[in-house]
N, C-alpha and C positions, 0 to 999 in steps of 0.2 A: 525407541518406538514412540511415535506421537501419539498424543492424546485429541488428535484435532478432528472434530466430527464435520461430518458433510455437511454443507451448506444449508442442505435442504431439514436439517434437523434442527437449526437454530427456530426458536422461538422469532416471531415478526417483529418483534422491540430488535432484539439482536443482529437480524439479518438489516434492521433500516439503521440500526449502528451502524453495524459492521460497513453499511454502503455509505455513511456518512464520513467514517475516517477515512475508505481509500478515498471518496471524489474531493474533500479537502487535501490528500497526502498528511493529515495533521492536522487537530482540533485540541484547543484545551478545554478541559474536562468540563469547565463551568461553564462553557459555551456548548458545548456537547448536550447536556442535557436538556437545553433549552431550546436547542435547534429543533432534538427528537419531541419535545412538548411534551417531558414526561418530568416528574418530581427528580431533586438530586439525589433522594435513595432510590427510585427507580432506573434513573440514570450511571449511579455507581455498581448498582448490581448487573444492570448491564456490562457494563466495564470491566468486573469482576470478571463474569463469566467468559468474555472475549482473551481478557489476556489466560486467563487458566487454561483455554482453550488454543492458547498461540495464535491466536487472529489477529491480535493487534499487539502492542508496546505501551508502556506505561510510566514514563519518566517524568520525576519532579520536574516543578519550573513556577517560576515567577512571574505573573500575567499581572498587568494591571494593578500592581502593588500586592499580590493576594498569593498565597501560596495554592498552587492549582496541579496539576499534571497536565501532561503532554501526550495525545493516545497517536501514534502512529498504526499505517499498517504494518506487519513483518516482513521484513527481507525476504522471504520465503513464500509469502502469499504477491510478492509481486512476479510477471509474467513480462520475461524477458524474451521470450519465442521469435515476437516481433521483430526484432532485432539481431534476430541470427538469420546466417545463410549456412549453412550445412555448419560446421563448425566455427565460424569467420563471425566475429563481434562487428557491430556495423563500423566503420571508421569514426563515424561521427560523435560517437558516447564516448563523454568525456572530452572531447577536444572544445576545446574554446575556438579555434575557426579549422574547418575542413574543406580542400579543395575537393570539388566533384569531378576535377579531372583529374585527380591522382592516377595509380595504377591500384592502390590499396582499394579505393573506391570501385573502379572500373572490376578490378576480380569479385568484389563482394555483390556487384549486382549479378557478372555472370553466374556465381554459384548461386545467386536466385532463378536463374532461367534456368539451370541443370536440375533445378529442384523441382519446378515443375513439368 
């Protein structure tokens, strides 16, 4: 069972985090705080509370010579939707070049038009 609360419950530090990792995909911590124009303990407590909450990731890493962390969003809070057509992953994720005249392609569009 998750622990991860509605969006609408985060504190506005939180929620203008939480929108600062996913439009980066990825911030290090000591840039994080400074983006949000809040102190580095306001800023880790931010942090704190994101990943306790499963909203974001929190991996060491070396920035700049300085030991720092790496706050991603979670696998889980990303929105794949876009990219499906009824069951069908789009052809194009993950491939390094895709023909748009495949037949792979040509069925993933048709089961976008059965869909609407």
């Amino acid at each position: 069972m998750s622990t991860r609360p509605a969006e609408e419950d985060l504190s506005a530090d939180e929620r203008r985090g939480l929108e600062l990792v996913r439009e980066t995909g990825g911030i290090h911590q000591s840039d994080f705080w400074k983006q949000l124009d809040v102190t580095s303990r306001t800023g880790s407590r931010i942090v704190e509370s994101l990943v306790e909450q499963e909203l974001i990731e929190r991996e060491e890493a070396v920035y700049k010579g300085h030991n720092t962390y790496l706050l991603t969003p979670t696998a889980r809070d990303l929105e794949f939707s876009m990219l499906m057509a009824g069951d069908m992953l789009s052809p194009f994720v993950g491939s390094e070049e895709a023909d748009p005249q495949s037949d792979t392609f040509s069925q993933w569009v048709m089961q976008l038009a059965y869909e609407e």
